[in-house]
Structures are given as C-alpha cells and as structure tokens.
C-alpha positions in Angstrom: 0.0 0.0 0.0 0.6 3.6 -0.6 -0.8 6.7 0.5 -1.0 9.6 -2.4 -2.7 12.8 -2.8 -5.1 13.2 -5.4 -7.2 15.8 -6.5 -10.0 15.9 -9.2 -11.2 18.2 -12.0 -14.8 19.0 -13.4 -17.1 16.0 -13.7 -14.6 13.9 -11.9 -15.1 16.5 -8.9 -18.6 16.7 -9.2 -18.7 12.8 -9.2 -16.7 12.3 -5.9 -17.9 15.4 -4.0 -14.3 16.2 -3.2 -11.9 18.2 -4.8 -9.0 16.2 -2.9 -8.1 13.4 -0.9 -5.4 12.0 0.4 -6.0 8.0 0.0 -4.0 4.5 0.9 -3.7 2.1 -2.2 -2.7 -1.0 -3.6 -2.3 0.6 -7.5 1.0 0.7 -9.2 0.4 2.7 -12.0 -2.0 5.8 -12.7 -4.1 3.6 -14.9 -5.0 0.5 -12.6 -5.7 3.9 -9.6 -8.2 5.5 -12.0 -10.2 2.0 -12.7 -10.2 2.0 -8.4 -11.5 4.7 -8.0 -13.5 4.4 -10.6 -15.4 1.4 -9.4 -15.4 2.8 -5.6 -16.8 6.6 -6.7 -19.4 5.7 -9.7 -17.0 7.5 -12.2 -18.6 7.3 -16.0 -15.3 8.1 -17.7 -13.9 5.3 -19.0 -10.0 5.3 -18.3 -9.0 6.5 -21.4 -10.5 9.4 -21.5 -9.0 10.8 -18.3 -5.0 12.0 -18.5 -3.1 11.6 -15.2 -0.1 14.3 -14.2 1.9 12.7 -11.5 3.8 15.9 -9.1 2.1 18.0 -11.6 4.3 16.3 -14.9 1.3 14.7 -17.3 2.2 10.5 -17.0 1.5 7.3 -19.1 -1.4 5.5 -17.3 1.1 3.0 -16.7 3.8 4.9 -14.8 4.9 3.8 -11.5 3.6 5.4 -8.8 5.2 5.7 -5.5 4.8 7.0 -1.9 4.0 10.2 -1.3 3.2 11.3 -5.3 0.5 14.1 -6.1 -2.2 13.3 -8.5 -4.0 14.9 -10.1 -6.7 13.3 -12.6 -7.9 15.8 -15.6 -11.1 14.3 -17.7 -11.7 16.1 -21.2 -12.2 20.1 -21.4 -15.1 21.1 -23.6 -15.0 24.7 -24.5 -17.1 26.9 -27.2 
C-alpha cells in the first residue's frame, strides 16, 4: 500500500464530491488507480478518456507510482 494525494477536475469532482483526498492504495500505476476509484466513486469516464499528471508532470497511465506522489486526474475540457 501507498498513501498519495489526489485531486480531481470538473465531472470527476462533481462525481466524488471532493476536490482532494489523500488515500492508501494498492495501485502501481495511474491507470490501474483511475479504474479504483472508478469502481469505488461511480465515475462514467472510462480510463481512457482521463490523463493523469503525477507531481504536476502529465504520465503514461502505466507509470509507477510511488509513496507520497500528487495526483492529479484531468477528464476532457469542452469549450465553445
């Protein structure tokens, strides 16, 4: 287990209710964090449609993660 902060943007936010957290997890990677949380919040992103920036640098969903690491999970901006 790890403990990370993570924070959350637009309908991810609106979803979870939070804007940040600081949580314990078994994930490795970005990706396999997402689907997590995912399952545990009711998020209707699928995975690939969210980008992940890990101490604020924009990651692979299958970087490492490690103790301690900000993240920050950033769905799709729609603008006009």
């Amino acid at each position: 287990m790890i403990t990370l902060q993570v924070q959350y943007f637009a309908i991810l936010r609106e979803q979870r209710g939070l804007g940040a957290e600081t949580l314990s997890t078994p994930a490795a990677t970005p990706g396999a964090l997402y689907e997590e949380l995912r399952a545990r919040h009711g998020f209707t992103l699928p995975g690939d449609r969210v980008r992940a920036a890990v101490n604020d640098a924009f990651v692979d969903s299958a970087a490492p993660l490690r103790e301690g690491d900000r993240l920050v999970f950033i769905p799709p901006v729609a603008g006009g």
